[in-house]
C-alpha positions in Angstrom: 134.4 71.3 156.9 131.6 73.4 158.4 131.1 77.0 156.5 133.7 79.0 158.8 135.8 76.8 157.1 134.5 77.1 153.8 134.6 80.7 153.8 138.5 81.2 155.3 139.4 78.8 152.5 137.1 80.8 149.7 138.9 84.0 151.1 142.8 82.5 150.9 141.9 81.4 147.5 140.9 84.7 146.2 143.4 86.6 147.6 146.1 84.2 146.3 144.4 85.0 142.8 144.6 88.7 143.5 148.2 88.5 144.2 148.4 86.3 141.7 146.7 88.8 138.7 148.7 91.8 140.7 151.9 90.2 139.8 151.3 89.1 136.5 150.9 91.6 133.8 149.6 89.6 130.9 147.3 88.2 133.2 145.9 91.7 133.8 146.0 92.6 130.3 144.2 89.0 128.9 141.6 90.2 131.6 141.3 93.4 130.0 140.9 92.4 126.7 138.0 89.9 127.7 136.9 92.5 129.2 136.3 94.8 126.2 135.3 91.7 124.4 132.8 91.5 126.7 131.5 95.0 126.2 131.6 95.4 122.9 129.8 92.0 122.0 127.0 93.1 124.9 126.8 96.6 122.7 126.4 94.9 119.8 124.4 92.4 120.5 122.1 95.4 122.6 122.0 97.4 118.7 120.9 94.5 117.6 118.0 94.1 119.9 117.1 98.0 119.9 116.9 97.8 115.5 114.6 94.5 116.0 112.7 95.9 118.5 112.3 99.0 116.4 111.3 97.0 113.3 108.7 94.7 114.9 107.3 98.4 116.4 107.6 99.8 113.0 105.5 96.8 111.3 102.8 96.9 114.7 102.2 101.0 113.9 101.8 100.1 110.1 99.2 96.9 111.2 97.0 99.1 113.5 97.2 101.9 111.2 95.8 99.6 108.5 92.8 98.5 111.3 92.3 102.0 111.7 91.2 102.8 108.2 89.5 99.6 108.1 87.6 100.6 110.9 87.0 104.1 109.0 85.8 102.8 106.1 81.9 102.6 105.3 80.6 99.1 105.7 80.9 96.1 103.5 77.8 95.6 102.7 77.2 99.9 102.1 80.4 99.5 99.6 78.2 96.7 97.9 75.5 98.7 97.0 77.4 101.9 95.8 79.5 99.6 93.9 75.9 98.2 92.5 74.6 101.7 91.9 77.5 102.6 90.3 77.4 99.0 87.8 73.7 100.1 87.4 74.9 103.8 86.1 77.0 102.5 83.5 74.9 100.0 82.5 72.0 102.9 81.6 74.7 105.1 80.2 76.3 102.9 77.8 74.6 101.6 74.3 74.1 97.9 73.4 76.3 96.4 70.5 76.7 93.2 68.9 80.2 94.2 67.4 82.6 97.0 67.4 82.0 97.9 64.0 78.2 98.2 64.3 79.1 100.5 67.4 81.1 102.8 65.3 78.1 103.1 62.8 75.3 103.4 65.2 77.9 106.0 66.6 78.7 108.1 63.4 75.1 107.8 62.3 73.4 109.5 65.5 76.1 112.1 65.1 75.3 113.0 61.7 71.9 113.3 62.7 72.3 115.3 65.3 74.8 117.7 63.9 72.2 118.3 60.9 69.2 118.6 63.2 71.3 121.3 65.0 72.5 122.5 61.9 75.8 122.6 62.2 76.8 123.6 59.0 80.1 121.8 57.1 80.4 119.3 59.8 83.6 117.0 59.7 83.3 113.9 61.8 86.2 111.3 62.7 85.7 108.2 64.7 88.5 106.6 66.5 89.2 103.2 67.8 87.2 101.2 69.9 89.3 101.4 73.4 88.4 98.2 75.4 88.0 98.6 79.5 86.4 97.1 82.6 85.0 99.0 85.5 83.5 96.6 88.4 84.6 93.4 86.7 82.1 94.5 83.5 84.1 94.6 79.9 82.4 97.5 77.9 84.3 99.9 75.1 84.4 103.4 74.5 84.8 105.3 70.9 86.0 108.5 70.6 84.5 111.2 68.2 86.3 114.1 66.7 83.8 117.0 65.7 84.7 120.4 63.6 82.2 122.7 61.9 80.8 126.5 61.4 78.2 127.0 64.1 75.9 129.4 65.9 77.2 129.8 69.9 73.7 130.8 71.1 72.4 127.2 69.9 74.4 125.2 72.1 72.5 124.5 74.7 70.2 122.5 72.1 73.2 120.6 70.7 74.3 119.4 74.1 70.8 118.5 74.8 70.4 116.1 71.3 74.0 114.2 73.2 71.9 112.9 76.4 69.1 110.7 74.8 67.9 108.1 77.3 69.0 105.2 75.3 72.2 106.8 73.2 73.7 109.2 75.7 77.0 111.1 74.2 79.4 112.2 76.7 81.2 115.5 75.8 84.9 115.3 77.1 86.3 118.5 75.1 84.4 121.7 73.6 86.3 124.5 72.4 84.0 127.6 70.2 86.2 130.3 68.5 83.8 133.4 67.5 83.9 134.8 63.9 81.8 137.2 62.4 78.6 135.1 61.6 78.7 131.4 62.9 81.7 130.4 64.4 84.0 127.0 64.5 82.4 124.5 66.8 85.3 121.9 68.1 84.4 118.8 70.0 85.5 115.9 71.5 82.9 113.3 71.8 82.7 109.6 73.8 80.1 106.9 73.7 80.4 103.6 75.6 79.0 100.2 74.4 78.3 97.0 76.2 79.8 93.9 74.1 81.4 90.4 74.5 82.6 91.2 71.1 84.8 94.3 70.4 
């Protein structure tokens, strides 16, 4: 059979299954259905694709944003040292202790001191707890110090001074003054940190 051939017989063939699908309405409406099978499983599966497709881009835009502020950020070895600096400022800032309890009387004993020197007159002093934290992988402890007492406004400046010794520096985290005829109430809320193994 040489392809004249071939092609006449492809040609009967399909005509007789025109005819054929013509004549036969379930035929036509089986074809139909398959048909809108067809479709709807090629939309489906084409939803499918588009949310994947929109997920991987999703997760690609979150990744390079991620390199970007990577890229933005200062250098390792620049976050090293400020991150040494910064070990090195608490370190000066904070008082040595052997215990917790030693802390709180090296504490309340500067503070007397230092409320008298300033005279501060009817001074009453409260210690809290020792509140353990860590800051750059270093354990150290803070205590907190509740001050009340008649005072003179104009000598503050030296009071806040006698706080920011070298070696027993005083943080000041609240200060509140209300003015009365004569000396006035003096309110404050004080914080020292400690460097312990033991708290």
């Amino acid at each position: 059979m040489d392809a004249r051939e071939l092609i006449e017989e492809l040609r009967g063939r399909a005509d007789r299954y025109h005819a054929e699908f013509r004549s036969q309405p379930r035929l036509r409406r089986m074809a139909l259905c398959v048909g809108a099978l067809l479709v709807l499983y090629l939309n489906f599966g084409l939803k499918d694709y588009r949310n994947t497709a929109f997920d991987e881009q999703i997760r690609l835009v979150g990744e390079l944003t991620r390199l970007s502020e990577a890229g933005s950020t200062e250098l390792w070895s620049e976050r090293y040292t400020t991150e040494v600096k910064a070990n090195e400022a608490l370190i000066a800032n904070c008082w040595n202790a052997e215990s917790a309890r030693l802390a709180s009387a090296d504490l309340q004993t500067l503070l007397r001191d230092v409320l008298s020197e300033n005279q501060v007159d009817t001074p009453r002093l409260s210690l809290g707890q020792p509140e353990a934290l860590t800051y750059l992988d270093r354990e150290y402890f803070e205590i907190r110090a509740q001050v009340r007492g008649r005072f003179e406004l104009r000598m503050l400046p030296e009071l806040l001074t006698s706080f920011s010794a070298p070696q027993k520096q005083v943080a000041v985290e609240q200060l509140s003054y209300v003015a009365r005829r004569g000396a006035g109430t003096l309110n404050m809320t004080l914080v020292a940190c400690f460097l312990s193994e033991v708290v």
